[in-house]
C-alpha positions in Angstrom: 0.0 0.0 0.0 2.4 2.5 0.7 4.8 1.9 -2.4 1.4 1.8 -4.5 0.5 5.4 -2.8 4.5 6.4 -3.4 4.2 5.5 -6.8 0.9 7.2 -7.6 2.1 10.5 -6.2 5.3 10.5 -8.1 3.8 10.0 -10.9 1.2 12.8 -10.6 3.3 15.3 -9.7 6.3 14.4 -12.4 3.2 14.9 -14.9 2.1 17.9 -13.2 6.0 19.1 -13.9 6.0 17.8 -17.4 2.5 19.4 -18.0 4.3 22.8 -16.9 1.3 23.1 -14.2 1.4 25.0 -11.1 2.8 23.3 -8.7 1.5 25.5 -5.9 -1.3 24.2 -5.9 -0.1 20.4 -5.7 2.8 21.6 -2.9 0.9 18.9 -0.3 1.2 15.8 -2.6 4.7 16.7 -3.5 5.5 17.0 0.3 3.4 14.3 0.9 5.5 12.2 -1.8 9.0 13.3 -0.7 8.5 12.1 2.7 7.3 8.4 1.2 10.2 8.1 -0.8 12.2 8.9 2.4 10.7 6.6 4.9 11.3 3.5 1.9 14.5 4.6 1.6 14.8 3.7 6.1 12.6 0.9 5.4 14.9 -1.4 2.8 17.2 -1.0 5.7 15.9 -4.2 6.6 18.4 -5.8 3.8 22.0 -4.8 6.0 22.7 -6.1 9.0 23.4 -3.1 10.9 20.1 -1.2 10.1 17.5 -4.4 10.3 17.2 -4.5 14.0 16.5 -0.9 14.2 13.9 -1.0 11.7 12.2 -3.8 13.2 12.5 -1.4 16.3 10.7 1.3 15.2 7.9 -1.3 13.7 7.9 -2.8 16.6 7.5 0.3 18.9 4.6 1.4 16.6 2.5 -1.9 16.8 3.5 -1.8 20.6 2.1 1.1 21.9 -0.8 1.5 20.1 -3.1 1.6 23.4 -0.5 3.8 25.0 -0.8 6.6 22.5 -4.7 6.1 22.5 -4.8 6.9 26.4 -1.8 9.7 25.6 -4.5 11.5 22.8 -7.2 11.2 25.5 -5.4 12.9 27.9 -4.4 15.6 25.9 -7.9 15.9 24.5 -9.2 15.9 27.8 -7.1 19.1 29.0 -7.5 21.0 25.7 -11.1 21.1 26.1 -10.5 21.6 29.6 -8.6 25.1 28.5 -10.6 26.0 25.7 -13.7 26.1 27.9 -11.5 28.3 30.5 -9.7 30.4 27.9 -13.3 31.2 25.8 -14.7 33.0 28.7 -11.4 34.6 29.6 -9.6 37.7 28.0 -6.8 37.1 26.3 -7.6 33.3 24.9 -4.3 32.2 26.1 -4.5 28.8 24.0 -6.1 30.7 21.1 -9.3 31.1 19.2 -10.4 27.4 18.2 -10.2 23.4 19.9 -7.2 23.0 17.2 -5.1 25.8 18.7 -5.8 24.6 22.6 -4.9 20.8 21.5 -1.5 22.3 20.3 -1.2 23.8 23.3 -1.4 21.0 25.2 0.3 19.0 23.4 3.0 21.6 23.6 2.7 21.1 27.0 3.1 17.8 27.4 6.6 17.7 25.5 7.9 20.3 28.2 7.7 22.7 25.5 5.5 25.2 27.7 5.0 29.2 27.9 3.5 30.7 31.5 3.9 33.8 30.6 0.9 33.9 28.2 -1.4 32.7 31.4 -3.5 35.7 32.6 -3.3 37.0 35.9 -7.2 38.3 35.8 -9.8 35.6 36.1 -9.6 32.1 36.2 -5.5 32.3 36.8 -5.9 30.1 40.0 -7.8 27.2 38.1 -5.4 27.4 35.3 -2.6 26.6 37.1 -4.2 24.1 39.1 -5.2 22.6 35.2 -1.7 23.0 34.0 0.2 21.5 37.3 -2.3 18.7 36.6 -1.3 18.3 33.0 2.0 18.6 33.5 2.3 16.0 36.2 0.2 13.5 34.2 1.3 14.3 30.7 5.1 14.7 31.4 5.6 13.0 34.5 3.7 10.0 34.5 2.8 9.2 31.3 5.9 10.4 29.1 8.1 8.2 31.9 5.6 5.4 31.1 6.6 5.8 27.6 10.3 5.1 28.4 9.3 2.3 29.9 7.9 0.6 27.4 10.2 1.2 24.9 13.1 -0.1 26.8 10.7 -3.3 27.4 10.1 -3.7 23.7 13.8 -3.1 22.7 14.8 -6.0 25.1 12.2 -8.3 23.3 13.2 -7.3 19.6 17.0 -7.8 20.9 16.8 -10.9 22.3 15.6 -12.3 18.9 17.9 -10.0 16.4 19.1 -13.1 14.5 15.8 -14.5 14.4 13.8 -10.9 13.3 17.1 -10.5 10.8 15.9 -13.8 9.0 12.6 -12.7 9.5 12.9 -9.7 7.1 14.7 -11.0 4.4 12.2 -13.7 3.6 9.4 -10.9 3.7 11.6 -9.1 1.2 12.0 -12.5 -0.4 7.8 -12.9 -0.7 7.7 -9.5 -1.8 9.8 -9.7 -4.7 7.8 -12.8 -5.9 5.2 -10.3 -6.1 6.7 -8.5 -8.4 8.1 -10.8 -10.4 5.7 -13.0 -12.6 7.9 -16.4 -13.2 4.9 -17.5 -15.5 6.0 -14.7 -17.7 9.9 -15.3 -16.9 10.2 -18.6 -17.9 7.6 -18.5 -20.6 9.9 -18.9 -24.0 12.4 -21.0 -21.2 12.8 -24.8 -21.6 13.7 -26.2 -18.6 12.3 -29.8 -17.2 10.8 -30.1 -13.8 12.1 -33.4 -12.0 9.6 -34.8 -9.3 11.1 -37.5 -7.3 9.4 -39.8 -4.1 10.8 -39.3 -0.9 9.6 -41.5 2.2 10.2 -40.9 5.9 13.4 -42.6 5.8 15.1 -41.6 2.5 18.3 -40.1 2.7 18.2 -38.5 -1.4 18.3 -35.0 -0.7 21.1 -33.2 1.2 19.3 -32.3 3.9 18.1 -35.4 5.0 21.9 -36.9 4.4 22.8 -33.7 6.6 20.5 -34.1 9.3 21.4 -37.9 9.1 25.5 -37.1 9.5 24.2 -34.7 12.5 22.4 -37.1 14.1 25.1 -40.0 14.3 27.3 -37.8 15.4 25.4 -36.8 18.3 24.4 -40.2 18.8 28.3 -40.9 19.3 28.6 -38.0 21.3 26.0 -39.2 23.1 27.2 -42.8 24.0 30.7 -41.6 24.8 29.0 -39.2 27.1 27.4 -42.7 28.7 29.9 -44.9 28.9 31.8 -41.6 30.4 29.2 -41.3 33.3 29.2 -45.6 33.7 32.7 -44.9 34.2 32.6 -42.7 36.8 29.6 -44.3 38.7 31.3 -47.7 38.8 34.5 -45.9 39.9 32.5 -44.0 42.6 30.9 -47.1 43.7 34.2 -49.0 44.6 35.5 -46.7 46.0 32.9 -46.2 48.6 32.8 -50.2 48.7 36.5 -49.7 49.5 36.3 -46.6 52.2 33.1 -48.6 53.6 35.5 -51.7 54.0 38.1 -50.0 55.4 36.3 -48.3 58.2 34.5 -51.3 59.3 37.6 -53.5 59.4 38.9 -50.2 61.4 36.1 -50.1 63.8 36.3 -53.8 64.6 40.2 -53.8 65.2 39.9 -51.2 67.5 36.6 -52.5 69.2 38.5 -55.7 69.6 41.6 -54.0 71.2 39.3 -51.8 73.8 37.9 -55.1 74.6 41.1 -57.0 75.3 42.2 -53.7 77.3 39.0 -53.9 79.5 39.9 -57.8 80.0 43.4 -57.1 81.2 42.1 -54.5 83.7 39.1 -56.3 84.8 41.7 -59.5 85.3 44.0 -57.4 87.4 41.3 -56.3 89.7 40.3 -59.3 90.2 44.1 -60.6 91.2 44.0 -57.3 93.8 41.0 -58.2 95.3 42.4 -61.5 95.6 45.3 -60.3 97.3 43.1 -58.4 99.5 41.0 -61.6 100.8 44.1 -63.5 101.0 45.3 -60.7 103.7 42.0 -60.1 105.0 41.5 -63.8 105.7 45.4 -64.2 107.7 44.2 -61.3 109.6 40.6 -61.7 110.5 39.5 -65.0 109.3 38.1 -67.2 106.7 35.7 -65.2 104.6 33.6 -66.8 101.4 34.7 -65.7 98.2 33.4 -62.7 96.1 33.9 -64.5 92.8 
């Protein structure tokens, strides 16, 4: 649509020129024409690599914010009427005669590009600036910061997937040049043959079945290296805790059994003192019966 409308204008106004008309008269198609041919020129950017991304951007940001610029026009609709009404029964019309010159106002307004000085000071000067504080806070403030926002939000997305959007664009540039090219008419005095051959599930004819083929054994042998790496190590790890387990338990016993044998030694000399000790107990006092 818009190189049909480039092309239509071009061509009106290079007759208009050849038709030595006035071209006064046709000074908003030519304008109108001049600024299409510049904004194809930015958008077969998409071709390069450099420019593609940025293209897509500022599609992107466009589609985007669609909602965002409808609530941005009510807002500023809503405080130009807001001034017209106030500046229609005040003297001077400090936003001008008409709605069109208060929604330029506020607009102006909104893009920080705003003049106090043409406030007056008689009438309703205490409700206009309670207006304009408002407008500014919501217009430039809020919803301007908003805007920011978003447009970092959708320059992360379209960034993330530069390779992906780069392909993107040149098969839509591919599709559109079928458009314009008729191959019925290109190849119509051609001879040329058309070869149709079967291909099943598992045929490996064409190269990228051979391809995808080559890659898939050789990920299968990456694959079963990988496996047998991993059996490796498992079996390895399994020993050796087989191994530390053995160790530890053969420990434990060795020195359970020599704590034992210690205790035995020391309970067998007590018992030998205490022995002693009847044996002298029994010279001295008498015969006593044995503790053990």
């Amino acid at each position: 649509l818009i190189d049909l409308t480039s092309l239509i204008m071009n061509a009106f106004v290079l007759i208009a020129d050849l038709s030595k008309l006035n071209l006064t008269k046709f000074v908003p198609v030519l304008a109108c024409a001049v600024l299409l041919m510049w904004l194809k020129l930015v958008y077969f950017g998409r071709m390069f690599l450099s420019t593609a991304w940025m293209v897509r951007m500022i599609f992107a940001v466009i589609y985007d914010l669609g909602y965002f610029l409808f609530v941005f026009g009510l807002m500023v609709l809503a405080f130009s009427n807001s001034f017209f009404v106030i500046s229609r029964n005040n003297s001077p019309q400090f936003t001008g005669g008409d709605m069109g010159e208060a929604f330029k106002y506020t607009y102006r307004t909104a893009i920080g590009d705003f003049n106090t000085d043409v406030i007056p000071t008689n009438g309703y000067n205490v409700l206009i600036y309670i207006i304009w504080l408002l407008a500014t806070f919501m217009l430039l403030i809020v919803l301007l910061n908003m805007l920011i926002a978003l447009i970092s939000d959708i320059f992360d997305k379209v960034h993330e997937n530069i390779s992906n959007n780069l392909l993107k664009e040149l098969v839509v540039l591919m599709v559109e040049s079928e458009l314009l090219i008729s191959r019925t008419k290109l190849f119509k005095r051609k001879k040329y043959i058309i070869l149709i051959s079967k291909e099943t599930a598992d045929s490996t004819t064409s190269d990228s079945d051979s391809k995808l083929g080559i890659l898939k054994a050789s990920m299968d042998v990456r694959i079963n290296e990988q496996n047998e790496t991993l059996q490796q190590i498992t079996t390895n790890l399994e020993k050796c805790m087989d191994d530390s387990l053995d160790r530890f338990t053969k420990d434990m016993l060795q020195s359970t059994s020599k704590t034992i044998a210690v205790l035995h030694e020391k309970f067998d000399e007590h018992e030998a003192l205490l022995n002693q000790y009847r044996l002298l107990y029994e010279k001295s006092v008498g015969k006593i019966n044995p503790l053990f």
